[in-house]
N, C-alpha and C positions, 0 to 999 in steps of 0.2 A: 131177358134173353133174346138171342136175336131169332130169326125167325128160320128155319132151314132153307139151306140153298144148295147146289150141287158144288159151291167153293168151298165150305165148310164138313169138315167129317167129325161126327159126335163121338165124344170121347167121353166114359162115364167113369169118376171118381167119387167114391165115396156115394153118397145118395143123391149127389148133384148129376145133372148130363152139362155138360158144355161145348160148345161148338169150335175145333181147331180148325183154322184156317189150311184147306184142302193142299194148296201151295206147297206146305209143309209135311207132306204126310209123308213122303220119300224122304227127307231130311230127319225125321228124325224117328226114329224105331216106336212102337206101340208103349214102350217101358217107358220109355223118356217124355213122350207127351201127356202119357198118365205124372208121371212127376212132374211136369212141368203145370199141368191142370192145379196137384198136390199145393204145389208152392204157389199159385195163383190163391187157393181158396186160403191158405194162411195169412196169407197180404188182403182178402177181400173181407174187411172184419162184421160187416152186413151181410155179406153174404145175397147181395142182389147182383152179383156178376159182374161187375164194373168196380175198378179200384179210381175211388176219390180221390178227392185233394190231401184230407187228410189222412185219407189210408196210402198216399205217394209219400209225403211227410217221415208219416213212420218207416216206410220202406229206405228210405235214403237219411234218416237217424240208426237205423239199426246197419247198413251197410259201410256210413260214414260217412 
């Protein structure tokens, strides 16, 4: 995880916190960056915060 900064605003899904980039927080509603967190931790299949090589792989077999 990255470390807090005042560019990033924590957004908490599930039992994870993750850090959305501050930039974005007028862009997109509270509802939307919790889904967008959602669809992150589906694609992060460690679950160490960071999508791999092979967790990109599967993201763009399952997209096409």
């Amino acid at each position: 995880m990255r470390p807090a900064s005042t560019h990033y605003k924590s957004v908490l899904a599930a039992s994870a916190e993750y850090l959305f980039p501050e930039k974005y927080s007028t862009t997109f509603t509270p509802e939307e960056r919790t889904g967008i967190v959602k669809q992150f931790q589906e694609f992060d299949s460690d679950d160490n915060g960071f999508i791999d090589k092979d967790e990109l792989n599967e993201i763009f077999s399952r997209v096409g």
